[in-house]
C-alpha positions as CSV (number, residue, x, y, z in Angstrom):
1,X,18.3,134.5,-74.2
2,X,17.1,137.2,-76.5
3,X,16.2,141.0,-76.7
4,X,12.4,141.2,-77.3
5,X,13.0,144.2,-79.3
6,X,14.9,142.8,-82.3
7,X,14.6,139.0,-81.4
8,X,18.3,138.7,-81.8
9,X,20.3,135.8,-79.7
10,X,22.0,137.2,-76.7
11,X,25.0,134.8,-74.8
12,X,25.9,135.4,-71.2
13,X,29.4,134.7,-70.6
14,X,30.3,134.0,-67.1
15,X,33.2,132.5,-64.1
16,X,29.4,131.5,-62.4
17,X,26.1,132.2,-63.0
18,X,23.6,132.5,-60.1
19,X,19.5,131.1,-61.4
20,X,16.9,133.6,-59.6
21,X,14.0,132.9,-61.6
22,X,11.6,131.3,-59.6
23,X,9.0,128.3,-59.9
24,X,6.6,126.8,-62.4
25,X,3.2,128.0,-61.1
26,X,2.2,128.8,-64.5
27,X,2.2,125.4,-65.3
28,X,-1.0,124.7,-64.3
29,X,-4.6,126.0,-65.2
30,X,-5.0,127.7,-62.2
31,X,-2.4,129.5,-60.4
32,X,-1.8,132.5,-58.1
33,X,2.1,133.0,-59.6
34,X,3.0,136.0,-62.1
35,X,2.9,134.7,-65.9
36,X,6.9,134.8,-66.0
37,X,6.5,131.8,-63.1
38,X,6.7,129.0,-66.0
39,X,10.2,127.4,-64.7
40,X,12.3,128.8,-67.3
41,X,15.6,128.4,-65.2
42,X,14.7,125.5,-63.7
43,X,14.5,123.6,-67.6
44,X,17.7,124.9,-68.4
45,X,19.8,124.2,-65.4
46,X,18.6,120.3,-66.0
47,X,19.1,120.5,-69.4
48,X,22.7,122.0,-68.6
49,X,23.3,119.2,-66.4
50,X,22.6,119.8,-63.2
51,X,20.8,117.7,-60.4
52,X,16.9,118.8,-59.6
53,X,15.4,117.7,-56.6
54,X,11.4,117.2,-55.0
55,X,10.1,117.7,-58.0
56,X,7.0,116.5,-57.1
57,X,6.0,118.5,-54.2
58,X,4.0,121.6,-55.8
59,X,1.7,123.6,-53.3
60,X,-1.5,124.8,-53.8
61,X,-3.5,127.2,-52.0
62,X,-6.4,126.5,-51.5
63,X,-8.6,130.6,-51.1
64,X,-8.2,131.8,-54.2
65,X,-10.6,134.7,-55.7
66,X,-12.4,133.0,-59.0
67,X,-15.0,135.4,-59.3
68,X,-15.5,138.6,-59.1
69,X,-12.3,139.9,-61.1
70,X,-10.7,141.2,-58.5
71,X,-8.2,143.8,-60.3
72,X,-5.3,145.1,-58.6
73,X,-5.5,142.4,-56.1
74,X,-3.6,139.0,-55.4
75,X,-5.6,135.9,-56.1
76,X,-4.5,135.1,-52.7
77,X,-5.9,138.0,-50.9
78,X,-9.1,136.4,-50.2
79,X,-7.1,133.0,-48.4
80,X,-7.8,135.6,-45.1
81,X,-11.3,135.9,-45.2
82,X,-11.6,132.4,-44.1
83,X,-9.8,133.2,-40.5
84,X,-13.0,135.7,-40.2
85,X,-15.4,134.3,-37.3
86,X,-18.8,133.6,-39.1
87,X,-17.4,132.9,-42.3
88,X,-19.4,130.2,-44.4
89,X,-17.7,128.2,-46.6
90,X,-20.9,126.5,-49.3
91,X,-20.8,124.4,-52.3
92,X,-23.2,124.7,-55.5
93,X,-25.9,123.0,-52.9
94,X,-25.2,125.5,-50.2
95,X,-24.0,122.8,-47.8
96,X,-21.5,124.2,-45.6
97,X,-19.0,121.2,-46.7
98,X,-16.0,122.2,-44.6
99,X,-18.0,122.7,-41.7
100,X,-19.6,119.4,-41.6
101,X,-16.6,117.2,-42.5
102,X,-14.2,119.6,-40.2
103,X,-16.0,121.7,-37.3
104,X,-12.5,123.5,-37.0
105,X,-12.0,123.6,-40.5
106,X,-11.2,127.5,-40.3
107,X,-8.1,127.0,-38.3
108,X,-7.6,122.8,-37.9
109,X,-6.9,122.5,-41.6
110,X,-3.7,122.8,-43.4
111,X,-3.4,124.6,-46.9
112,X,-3.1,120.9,-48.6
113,X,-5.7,119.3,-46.8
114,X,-8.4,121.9,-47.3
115,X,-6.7,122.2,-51.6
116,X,-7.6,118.5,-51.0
117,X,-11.5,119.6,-49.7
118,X,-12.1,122.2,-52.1
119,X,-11.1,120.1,-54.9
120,X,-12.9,116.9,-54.6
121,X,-16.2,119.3,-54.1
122,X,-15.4,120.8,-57.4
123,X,-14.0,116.8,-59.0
124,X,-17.4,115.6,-58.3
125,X,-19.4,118.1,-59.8
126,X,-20.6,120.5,-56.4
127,X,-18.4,123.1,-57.5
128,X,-19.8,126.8,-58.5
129,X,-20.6,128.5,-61.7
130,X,-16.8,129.6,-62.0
131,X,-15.4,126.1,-61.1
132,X,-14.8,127.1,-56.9
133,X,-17.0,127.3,-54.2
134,X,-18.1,129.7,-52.4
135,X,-17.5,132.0,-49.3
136,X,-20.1,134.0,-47.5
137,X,-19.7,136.7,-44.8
138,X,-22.8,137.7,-44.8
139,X,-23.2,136.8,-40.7
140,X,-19.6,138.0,-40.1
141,X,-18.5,140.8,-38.1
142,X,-17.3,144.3,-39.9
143,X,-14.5,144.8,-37.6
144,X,-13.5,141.2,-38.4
145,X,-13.2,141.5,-42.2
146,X,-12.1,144.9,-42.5
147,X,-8.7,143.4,-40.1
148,X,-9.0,140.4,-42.2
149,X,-8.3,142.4,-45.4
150,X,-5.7,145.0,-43.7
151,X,-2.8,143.4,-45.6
152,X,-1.8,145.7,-48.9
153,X,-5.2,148.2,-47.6
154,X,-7.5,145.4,-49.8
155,X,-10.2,146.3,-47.9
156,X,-10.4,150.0,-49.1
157,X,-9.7,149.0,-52.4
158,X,-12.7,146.2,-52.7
159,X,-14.8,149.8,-51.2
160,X,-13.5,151.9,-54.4
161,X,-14.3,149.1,-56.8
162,X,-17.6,149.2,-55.2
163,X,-17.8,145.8,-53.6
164,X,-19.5,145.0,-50.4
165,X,-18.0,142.1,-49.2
166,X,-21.1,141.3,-46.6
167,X,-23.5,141.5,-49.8
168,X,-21.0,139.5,-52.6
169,X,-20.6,135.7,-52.3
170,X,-16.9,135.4,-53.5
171,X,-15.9,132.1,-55.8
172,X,-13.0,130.7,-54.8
173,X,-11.2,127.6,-55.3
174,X,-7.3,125.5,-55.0
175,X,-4.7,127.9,-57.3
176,X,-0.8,126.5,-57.8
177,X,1.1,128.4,-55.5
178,X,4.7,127.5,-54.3
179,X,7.1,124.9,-55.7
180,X,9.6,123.3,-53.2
181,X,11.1,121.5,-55.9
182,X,14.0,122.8,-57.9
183,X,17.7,122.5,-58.2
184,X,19.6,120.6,-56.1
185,X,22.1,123.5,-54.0
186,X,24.4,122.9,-50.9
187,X,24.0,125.6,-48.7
188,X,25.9,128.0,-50.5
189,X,23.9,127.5,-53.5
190,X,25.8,125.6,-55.7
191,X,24.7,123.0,-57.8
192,X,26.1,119.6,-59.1
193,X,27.2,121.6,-62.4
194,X,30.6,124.0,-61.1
195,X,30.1,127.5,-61.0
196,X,25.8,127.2,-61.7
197,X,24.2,128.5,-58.9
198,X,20.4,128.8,-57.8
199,X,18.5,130.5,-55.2
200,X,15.0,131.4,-54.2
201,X,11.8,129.0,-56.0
202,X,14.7,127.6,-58.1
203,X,16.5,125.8,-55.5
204,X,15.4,122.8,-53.7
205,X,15.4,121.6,-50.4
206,X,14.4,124.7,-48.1
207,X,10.8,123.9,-47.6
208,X,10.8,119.8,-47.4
209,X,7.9,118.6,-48.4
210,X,5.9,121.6,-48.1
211,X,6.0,125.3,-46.9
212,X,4.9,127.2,-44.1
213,X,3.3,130.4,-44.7
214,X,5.5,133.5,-45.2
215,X,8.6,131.5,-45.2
216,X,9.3,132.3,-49.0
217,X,10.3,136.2,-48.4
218,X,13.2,134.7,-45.8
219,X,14.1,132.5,-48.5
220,X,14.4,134.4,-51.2
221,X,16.4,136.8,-49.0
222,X,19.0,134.1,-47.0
223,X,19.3,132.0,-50.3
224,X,19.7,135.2,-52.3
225,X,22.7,136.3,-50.0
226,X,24.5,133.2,-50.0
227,X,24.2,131.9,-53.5
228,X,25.9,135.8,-54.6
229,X,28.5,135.5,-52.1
230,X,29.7,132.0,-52.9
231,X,29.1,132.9,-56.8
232,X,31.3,136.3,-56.4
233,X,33.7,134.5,-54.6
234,X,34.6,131.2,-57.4
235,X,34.6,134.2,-59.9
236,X,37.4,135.9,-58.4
237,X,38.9,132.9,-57.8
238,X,38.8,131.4,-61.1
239,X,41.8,132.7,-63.3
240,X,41.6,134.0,-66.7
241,X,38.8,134.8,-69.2
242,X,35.6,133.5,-69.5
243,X,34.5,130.2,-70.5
244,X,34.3,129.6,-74.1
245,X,30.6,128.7,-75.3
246,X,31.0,125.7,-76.9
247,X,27.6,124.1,-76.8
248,X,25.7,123.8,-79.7
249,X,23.2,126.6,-80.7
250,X,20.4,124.5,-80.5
251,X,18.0,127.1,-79.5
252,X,19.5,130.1,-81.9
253,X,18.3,127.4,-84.7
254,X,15.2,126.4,-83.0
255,X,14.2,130.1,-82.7
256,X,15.2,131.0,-86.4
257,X,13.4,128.3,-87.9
258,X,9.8,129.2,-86.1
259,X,10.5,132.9,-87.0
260,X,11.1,131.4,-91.0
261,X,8.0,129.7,-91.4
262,X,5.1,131.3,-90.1
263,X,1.8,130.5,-91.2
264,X,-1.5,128.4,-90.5
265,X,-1.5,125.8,-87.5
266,X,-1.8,125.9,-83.7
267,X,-0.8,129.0,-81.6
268,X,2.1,128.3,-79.1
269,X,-0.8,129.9,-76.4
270,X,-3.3,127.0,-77.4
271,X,-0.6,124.8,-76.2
272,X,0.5,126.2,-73.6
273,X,-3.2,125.8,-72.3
274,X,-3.9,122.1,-73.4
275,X,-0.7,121.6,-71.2
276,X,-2.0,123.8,-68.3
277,X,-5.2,121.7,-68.2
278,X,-3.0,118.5,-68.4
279,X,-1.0,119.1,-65.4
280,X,-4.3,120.0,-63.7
281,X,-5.9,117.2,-64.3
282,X,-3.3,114.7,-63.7
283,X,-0.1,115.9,-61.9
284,X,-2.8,118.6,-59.6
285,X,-4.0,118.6,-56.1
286,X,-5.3,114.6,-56.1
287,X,-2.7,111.8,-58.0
288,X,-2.6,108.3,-58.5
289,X,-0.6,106.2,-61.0
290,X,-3.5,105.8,-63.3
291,X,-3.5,109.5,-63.7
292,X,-0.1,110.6,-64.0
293,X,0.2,108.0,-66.4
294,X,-2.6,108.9,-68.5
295,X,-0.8,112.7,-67.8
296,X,2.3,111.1,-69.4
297,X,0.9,109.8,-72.9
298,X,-1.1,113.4,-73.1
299,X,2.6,115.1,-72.5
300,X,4.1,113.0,-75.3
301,X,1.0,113.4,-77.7
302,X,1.3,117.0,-77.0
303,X,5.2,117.5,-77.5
304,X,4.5,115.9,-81.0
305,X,2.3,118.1,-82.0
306,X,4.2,121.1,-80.8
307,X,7.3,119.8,-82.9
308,X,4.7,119.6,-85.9
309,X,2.0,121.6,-86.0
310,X,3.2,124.9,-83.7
311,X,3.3,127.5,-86.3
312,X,3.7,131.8,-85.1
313,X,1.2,133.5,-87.1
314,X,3.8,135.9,-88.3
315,X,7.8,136.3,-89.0
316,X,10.3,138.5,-87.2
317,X,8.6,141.2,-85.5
318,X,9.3,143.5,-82.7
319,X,8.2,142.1,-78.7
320,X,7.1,138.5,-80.3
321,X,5.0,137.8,-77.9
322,X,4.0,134.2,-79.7
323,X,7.5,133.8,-80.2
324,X,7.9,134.2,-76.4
325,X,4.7,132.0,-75.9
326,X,6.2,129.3,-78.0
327,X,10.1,129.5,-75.8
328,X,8.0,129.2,-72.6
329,X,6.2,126.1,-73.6
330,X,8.8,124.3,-75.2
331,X,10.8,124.7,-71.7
332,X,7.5,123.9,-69.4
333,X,6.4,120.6,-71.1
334,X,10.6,119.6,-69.8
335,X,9.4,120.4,-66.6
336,X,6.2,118.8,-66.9
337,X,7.6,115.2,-67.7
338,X,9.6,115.8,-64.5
339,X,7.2,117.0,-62.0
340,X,5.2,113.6,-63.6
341,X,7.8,111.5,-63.6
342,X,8.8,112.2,-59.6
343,X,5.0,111.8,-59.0
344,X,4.8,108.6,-60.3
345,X,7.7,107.6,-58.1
346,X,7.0,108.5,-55.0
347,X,3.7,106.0,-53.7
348,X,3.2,107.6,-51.1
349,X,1.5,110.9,-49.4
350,X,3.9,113.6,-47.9
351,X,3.3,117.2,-47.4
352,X,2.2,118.8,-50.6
353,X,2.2,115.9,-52.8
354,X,-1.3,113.2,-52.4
355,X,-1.7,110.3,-53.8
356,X,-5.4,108.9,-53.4
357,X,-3.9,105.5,-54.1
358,X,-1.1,105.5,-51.5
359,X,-2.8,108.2,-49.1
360,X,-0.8,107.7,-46.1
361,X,3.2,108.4,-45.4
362,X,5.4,105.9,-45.9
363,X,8.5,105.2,-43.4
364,X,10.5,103.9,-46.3
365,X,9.9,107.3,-48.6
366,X,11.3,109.4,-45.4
367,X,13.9,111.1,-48.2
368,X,14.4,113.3,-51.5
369,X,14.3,112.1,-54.8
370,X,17.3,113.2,-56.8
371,X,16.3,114.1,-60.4
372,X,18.8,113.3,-62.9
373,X,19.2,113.9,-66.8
374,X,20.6,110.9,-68.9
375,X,20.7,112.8,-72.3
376,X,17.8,110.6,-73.8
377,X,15.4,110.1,-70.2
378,X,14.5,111.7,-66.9
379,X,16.1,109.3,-64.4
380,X,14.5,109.3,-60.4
381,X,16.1,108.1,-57.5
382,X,16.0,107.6,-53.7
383,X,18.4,109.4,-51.4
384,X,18.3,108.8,-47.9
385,X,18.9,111.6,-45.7
């Protein structure tokens, strides 16, 4: 790592090391996750050597708040206001398209199935101002919404910023949400590399294919538990000092020689968006092979450019925050090629991950692709349960 402060290297020495630190929502261009969520620990356990698993299956949600700026609130707040009875859900046209393709569609349709809705509306150019569509409660009940929006008091705080939800027609449209892809664990949390833990988003294999609502706080809590045990316990176990750290200081050079040379050429931020808007268009809520291969060649042309033309605008200087900008993005294109490469693999349709050219289940993909690192590719393969 390093200390934002003064930008020096720091090296954790450790018997085991436990990864906490979450998924990779950020790695699309629209996203309900915190800006940390860019898959930081998942990049480095990989490049350490250990195993990843279902990388491909990325939820999204599908009721997030585009427009108004909602401050103070979760993009995901307004996913409620579709339970409401005498909500309408409209397009650019006003046609209530949910309503006429699902008569249920408030309760009979599942987060990926409706991400699936709202997205082709938007893909083929029904969409709203904002890039969403749009939900009215205009003929809803006040009692209904103001339950609706109970959770964290939202509906006294839309009141103090002076929003009538009856009167405004929200934007809202499919946001990255969850990842159920990660590092491959056992159930104590221990990877394929000896003494590397991971727990929470960063561990694989809890969710399947695609996650119930709510599950995520048990996760974080039973994965949490065990993952520190077994950790504690192989560090008393294991005898003597710490490891030695041996590996090359690839990023300590990496790091110094961005902070030498600053100067004129693209911002690490401009990047970080063209790959945002990549993964969104090709690895998003609708695949097929032609995409994720058009994703691919994008990911390469852009890693080029990022090895030649990234430059910080300044040298060393207290909280970098280009300097963080430009760490983040070098370890999210990794995951990138990843999430595209697993995508590409699996022809088929399960849970969170839709392929328009292989839209149904397959009996013969009824198991977890095992995400390996060979030093010089990203190597997929089939495991059977």
């Amino acid at each position: 790592g390093f200390c934002r402060k003064s930008l020096a290297p720091i090296r954790f020495l450790a018997k085991a090391v436990v990864i906490a630190t979450g998924g990779c929502g950020q790695l699309y261009a629209h996203t309900s996750t915190s800006l940390d969520n860019t898959g930081d620990g998942i990049s480095m356990a990989f490049a350490a050597g250990a195993e990843l698993m279902d990388m491909e299956f990325v939820q999204f949600n599908p009721v997030c708040y585009i427009y108004p700026r909602l401050i103070g609130m979760n993009r995901t707040q307004t996913r409620f206001l579709r339970f409401v009875p005498g909500a309408r859900l409209t397009n650019r046209l006003g046609h209530e398209f949910a309503a006429e393709k699902h008569p249920d569609w408030q309760h009979s349709l599942t987060r990926d199935k409706f991400s699936q809705l709202i997205y082709r509306e938007v893909q083929e150019g029904r969409g709203g101002d904002h890039g969403g569509v749009y939900i009215d409660l205009s003929q809803a009940g006040d009692e209904a919404i103001e339950k609706a929006l109970s959770v964290g008091n939202y509906h006294d705080k839309l009141k103090r910023m002076g929003i009538d939800v009856k009167k405004t027609r929200f934007e809202v449209g499919v946001a990255s949400h969850y990842f159920m892809g990660g590092v491959r664990v056992d159930t104590h949390g221990q990877s394929s590399v000896p003494g590397l833990f991971a727990a929470g988003e960063t561990a694989a294999g809890i969710h399947g294919a695609n996650r119930l609502g709510g599950n995520a706080l048990s996760e974080i809590l039973v994965t949490g538990a065990a993952a520190g045990a077994a950790a504690a316990g192989l560090a008393r176990r294991r005898k003597g000092d710490t490891p030695d750290f041996s590996r090359p200081k690839e990023w300590e050079d990496r790091i110094g020689q961005w902070l030498s040379r600053p100067g004129r050429g693209v911002a690490p931020a401009r990047l970080k968006q063209t790959l945002q808007d990549l993964m969104w268009r090709h690895a998003g809520v609708i695949r097929s092979a032609d995409g994720l291969r058009e994703g691919m060649t994008a990911l390469t042309g852009l890693h080029t450019a990022f090895q030649s033309d990234m430059r910080l605008s300044q040298g060393p200087a207290p909280y970098h925050l280009e300097l963080q900008d430009a760490v983040e993005t070098r370890l999210m294109m990794d995951v990138a090629k990843i999430i595209l490469t697993a995508a590409a693999g699996r022809q088929e349709s399960r849970g969170s991950h839709f392929r328009e050219d292989f839209p149904q289940p397959s009996d013969g993909w009824a198991s977890n692709q095992i995400v390996s690192n060979t030093g010089d590719d990203v190597c997929c393969e089939r495991k059977d349960r």
